[in-house]
N, C-alpha and C positions, 0 to 999 in steps of 0.2 A: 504494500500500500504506500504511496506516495504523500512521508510523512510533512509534507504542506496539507493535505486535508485535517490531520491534526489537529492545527493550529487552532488555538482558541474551545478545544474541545477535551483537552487533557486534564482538566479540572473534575467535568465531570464524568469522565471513566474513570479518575482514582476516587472519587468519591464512591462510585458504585458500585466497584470491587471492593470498598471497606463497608459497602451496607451489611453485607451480612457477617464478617466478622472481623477481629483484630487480625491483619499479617504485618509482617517484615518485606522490605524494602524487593526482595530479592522475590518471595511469594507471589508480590504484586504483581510483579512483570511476569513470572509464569499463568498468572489469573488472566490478565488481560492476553495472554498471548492464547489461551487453551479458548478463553470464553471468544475470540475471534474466528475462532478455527484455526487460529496461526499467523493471520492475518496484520496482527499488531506486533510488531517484535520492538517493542522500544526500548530503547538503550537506556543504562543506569543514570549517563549526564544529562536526562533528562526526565525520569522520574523523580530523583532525590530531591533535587532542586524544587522540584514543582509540590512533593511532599514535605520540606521544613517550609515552603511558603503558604504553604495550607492549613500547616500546623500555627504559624506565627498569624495567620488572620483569624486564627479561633474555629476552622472547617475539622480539624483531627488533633487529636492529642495521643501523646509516645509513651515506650515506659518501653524501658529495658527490659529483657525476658531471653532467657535460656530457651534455644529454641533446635533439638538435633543435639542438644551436647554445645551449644554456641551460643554467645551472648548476642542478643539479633536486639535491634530497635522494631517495636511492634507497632503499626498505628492504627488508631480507633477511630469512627466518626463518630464527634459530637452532633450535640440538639442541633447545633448552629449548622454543622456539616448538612444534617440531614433534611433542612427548611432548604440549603442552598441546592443538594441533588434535586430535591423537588421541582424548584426553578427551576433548574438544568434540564430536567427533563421534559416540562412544561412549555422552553422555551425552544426544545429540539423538537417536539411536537409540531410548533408554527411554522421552525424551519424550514422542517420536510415537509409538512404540509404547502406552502407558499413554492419553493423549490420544484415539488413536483406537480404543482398544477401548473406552472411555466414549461418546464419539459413536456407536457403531458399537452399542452396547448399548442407549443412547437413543433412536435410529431406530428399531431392532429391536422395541422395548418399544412404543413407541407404533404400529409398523404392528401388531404382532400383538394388540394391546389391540380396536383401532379408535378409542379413544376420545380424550378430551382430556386433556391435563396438568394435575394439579391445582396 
């Protein structure tokens, strides 16, 4: 996947891989790469970052935990986390909704034309 689609959407995919429970930094990225089909392989220099910044605005909070025999940083989504997946997902709702009645009108227009795009 061509990570410019990403962009501006990584908030709430680690939000949503921590709704259901606490993982570690390294769990994450196996979550989001399994729950893709594969699809998502995102590199560590850009989840970490994007999780102490989610942590520092009040979305997730940490706590050290032995995790395999290893001290792993865990993270959790708070209240506040979970009011903003809501939005996030609310708001990718409109998205794709608005997105694909443009696609969806563009098709339409050109089968029913026959012709080319000017």
């Amino acid at each position: 996947m061509n990570p410019d689609a990403l962009r501006g959407h990584m908030d709430a995919l680690l939000l949503s891989v921590l709704e259901r429970e606490p993982l570690h930094g390294y769990a994450i990225i196996e979550a989001l790469l399994e729950r893709s089909g594969g699809a998502l392989n995102v590199p560590t220099g850009t989840v970490y970052p994007a999780l102490r910044r989610l942590e520092r605005i009040g979305y997730l909070s940490s706590e050290w935990a032995t995790v395999g025999g290893r001290k792993r940083r865990t993270y959790r989504l708070t209240e506040s986390g979970r009011k903003r997946l809501e939005g996030e997902r609310s708001a990718w709702q409109e998205f794709t909704t608005v997105i694909g009645s443009v696609l969806r009108a563009e098709t339409a227009g050109l089968g029913l034309s026959g012709g080319t795009p000017s």
